[in-house]
C-alpha positions in Angstrom: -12.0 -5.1 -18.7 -15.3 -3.8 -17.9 -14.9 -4.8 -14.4 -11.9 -2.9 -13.7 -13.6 0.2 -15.6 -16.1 0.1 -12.6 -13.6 -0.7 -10.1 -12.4 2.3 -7.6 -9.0 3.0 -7.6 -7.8 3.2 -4.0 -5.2 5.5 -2.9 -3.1 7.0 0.2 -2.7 10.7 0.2 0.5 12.4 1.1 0.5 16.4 1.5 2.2 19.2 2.8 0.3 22.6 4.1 0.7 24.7 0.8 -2.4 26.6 0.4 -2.3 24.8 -3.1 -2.7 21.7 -1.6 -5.3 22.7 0.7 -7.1 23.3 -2.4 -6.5 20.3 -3.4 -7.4 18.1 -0.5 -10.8 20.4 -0.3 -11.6 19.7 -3.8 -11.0 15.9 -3.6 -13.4 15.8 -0.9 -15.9 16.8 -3.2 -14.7 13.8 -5.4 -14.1 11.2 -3.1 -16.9 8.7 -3.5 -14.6 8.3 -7.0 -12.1 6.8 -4.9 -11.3 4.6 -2.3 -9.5 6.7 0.3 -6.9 4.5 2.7 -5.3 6.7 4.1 -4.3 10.8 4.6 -0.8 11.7 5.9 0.3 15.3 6.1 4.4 15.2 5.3 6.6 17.9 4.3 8.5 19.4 1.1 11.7 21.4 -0.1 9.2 24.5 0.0 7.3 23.7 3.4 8.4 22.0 6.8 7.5 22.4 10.7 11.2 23.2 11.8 12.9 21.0 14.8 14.1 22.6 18.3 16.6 20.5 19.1 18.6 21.0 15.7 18.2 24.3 15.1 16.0 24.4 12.3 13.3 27.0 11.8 10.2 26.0 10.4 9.9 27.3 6.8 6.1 28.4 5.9 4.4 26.1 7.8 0.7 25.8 8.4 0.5 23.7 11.1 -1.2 19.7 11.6 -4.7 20.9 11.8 -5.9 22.0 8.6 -6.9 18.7 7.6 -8.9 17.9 10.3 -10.5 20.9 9.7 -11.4 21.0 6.2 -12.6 17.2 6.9 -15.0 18.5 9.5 -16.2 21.5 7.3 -17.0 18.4 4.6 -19.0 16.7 7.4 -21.4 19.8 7.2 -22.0 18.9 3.7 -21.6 15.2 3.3 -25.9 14.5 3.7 -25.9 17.0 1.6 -23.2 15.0 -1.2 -24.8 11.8 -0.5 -27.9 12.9 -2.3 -26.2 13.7 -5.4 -23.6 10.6 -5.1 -23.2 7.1 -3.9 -20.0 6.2 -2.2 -19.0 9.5 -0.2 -17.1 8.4 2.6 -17.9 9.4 5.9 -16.2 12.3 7.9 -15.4 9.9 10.9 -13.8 7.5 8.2 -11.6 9.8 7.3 -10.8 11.9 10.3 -9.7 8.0 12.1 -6.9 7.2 8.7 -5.3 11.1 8.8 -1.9 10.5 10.2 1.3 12.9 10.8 4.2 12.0 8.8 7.8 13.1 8.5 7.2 16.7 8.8 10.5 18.5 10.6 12.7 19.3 7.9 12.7 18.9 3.6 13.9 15.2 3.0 14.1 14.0 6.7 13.3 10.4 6.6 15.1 9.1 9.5 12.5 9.1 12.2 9.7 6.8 12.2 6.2 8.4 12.5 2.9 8.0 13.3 2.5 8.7 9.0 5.3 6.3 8.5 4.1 3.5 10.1 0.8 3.3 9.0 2.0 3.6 5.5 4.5 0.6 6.5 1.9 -1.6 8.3 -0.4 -0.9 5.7 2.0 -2.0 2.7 2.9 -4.7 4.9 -1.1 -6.4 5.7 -2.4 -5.2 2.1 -4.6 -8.2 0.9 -6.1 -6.1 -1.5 -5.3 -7.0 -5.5 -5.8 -3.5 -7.1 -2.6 -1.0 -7.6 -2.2 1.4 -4.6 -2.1 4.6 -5.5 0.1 6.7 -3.0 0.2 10.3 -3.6 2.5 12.5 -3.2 1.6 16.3 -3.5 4.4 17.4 -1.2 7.8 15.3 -0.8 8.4 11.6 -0.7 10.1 11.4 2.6 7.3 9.9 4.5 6.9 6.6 1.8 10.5 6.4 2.0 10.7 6.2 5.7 7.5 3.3 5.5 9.5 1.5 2.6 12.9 1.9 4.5 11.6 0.5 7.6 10.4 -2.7 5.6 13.7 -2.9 4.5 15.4 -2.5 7.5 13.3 -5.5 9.5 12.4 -7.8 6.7 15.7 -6.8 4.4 17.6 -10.0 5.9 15.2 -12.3 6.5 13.7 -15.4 4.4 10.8 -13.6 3.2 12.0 -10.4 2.1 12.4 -11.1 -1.6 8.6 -11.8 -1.5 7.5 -8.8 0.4 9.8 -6.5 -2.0 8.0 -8.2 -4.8 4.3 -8.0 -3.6 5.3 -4.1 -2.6 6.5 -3.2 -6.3 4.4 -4.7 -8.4 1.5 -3.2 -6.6 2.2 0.0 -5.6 2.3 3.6 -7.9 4.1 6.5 -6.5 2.5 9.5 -8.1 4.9 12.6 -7.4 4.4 16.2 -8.6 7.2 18.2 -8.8 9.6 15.5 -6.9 9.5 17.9 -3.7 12.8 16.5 -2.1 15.5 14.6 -2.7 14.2 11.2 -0.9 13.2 9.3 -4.3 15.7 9.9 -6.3 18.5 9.2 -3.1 17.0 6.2 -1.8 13.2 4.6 -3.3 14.7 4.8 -6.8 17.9 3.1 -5.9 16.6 0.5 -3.7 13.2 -0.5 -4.9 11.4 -0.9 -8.2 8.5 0.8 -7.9 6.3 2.2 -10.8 6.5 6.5 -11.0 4.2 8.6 -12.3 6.5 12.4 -12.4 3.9 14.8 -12.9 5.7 18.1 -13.8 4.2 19.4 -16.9 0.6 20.0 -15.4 1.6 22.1 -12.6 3.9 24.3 -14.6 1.2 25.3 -16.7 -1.2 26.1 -14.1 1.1 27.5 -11.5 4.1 29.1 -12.0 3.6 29.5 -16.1 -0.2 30.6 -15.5 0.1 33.9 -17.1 2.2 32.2 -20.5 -0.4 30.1 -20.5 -3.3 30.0 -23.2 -6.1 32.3 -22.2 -8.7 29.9 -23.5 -7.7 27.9 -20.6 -7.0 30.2 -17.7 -10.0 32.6 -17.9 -12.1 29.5 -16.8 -10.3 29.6 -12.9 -9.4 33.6 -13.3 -13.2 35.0 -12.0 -13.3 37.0 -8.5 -15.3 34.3 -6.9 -12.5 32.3 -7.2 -10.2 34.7 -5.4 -12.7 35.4 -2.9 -12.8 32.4 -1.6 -9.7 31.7 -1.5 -9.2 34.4 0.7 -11.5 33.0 2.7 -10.1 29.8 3.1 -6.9 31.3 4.1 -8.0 33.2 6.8 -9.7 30.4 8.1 -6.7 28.4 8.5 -5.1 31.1 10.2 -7.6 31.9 12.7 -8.0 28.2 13.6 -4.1 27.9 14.4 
C-alpha cells in the first residue's frame, strides 16, 4: 500500500482550446512533477472544433493548434526556476516531443486516423507499464475512440484480440468532464469495458452555477488579479495566431 501511495499516477491528456482548458493545461504545468505525463493531444468538443473545407463545416470558436506549444514554452522560462522548489518537473523538450493533434474537425468526428489517434493507439498497444492509465478528457472523447476503434478494427479478428481487449480495459481510466460529444456513449461504452470516471458535478459549481454557488468558496478565485491575468492570457493567444 505504501508503495502505491508514492507511486505517480501516469496519464495522457486530451483537450480542446477553451480558454478554460487553457487554464487548466497552464496550471497543471505547475503540478506536473505530481504526475507522470505520456502524452498531450489537443482534440475537439460539442462546444469547440477547427471546421473542415471540404464538407462545409465552419469552424466553431476555435483557437487554433498552437496554444500548447506555447504555454509549454512559456513553462520552459520557468522550469529552473520549479526545479528548485520540486523534484520531478518534466522538461519542456519532453513535453513539447509527446503533444500530438487529434481529431479536431468537427464535434464527435472519429473517423479519421490522426497523428493524436495513433499515438494514443500505439501507445495502448506497446504499454508495458503495470499502473492504471489515466487518459483525460477535458474536451470530447472522439480522439480515444478513434485509438480504441482502430485496435478494434486490426486486431478485432485476429487470435489475440481477446487479450489486447483485456490488457486495454483493465488498465485504462477514461476520466471525462462534461461527456463533450456523443463518441462514448455511441461507441467506447458499447464496445469496450473500460472503467469511467463522469465528472459533472465539479464543473457545474464552478462554471456555469458560479454565482449560486457558496460565497465562502468563490471569493477565493473572484480577486482582480485573477481577471487580469486572464486577460492576459487571452490576448496572448490571440496575438500568437
Amino acid at each position: 500500500m505504501i508503495k502505491q501511495l508514492n507511486e505517480k499516477a501516469r496519464t495522457i491528456i486530451t483537450t480542446d482550446g477553451e480558454v478554460d482548458d487553457m487554464n487548466s493545461f497552464l496550471r497543471y504545468l505547475l503540478y506536473s512533477n505530481e504526475f507522470d505525463t505520456e502524452g498531450i493531444i489537443l482534440t475537439s468538443s460539442v462546444y469547440h472544433y477547427a471546421g473542415d473545407d471540404e464538407k462545409g463545416i465552419k469552424p466553431e470558436r476555435w483557437t487554433g493548434e498552437k496554444w500548447i506549444p506555447y504555454l509549454i514554452s512559456e513553462y520552459g522560462k520557468v522550469y529552473d526556476h520549479l526545479k528548485v522548489h520540486g523534484e520531478g518537473y518534466p522538461t519542456p523538450e519532453y513535453l513539447q516531443s509527446i503533444y500530438h493533434v487529434g481529431n479536431i474537425s468537427f464535434k464527435g468526428e472519429y473517423e479519421q486516423e490522426t497523428d493524436g489517434s495513433r499515438f494514443l493507439e500505439n501507445y495502448l498497444l506497446e504499454d508495458t507499464d503495470e499502473r492504471p492509465l489515466y487518459i483525460q478528457t477535458w474536451g470530447g472523447t472522439n480522439t480515444t475512440a478513434r485509438a480504441l476503434r482502430s485496435i478494434e478494427e486490426k486486431y478485432g479478428h485476429s487470435p489475440e484480440w481477446s487479450t489486447i481487449k483485456k490488457r486495454i480495459e483493465e488498465k485504462v481510466v477514461i476520466y471525462i468532464i462534461l461527456d463533450q460529444d456523443d463518441t462514448y456513449s455511441e461507441y467506447i461504452a458499447k464496445k469496450w469495458h473500460i472503467k469511467v470516471i463522469n465528472d459533472k458535478f465539479n464543473f457545474w459549481y464552478f462554471a456555469y452555477l458560479w454565482k449560486y454557488t457558496n460565497y465562502n468558496l468563490t471569493r477565493k478565485l473572484n480577486h482582480d488579479w485573477q481577471k487580469n491575468w486572464l486577460i492576459i492570457l487571452v490576448h496572448s493567444w490571440q496575438t500568437m495566431l
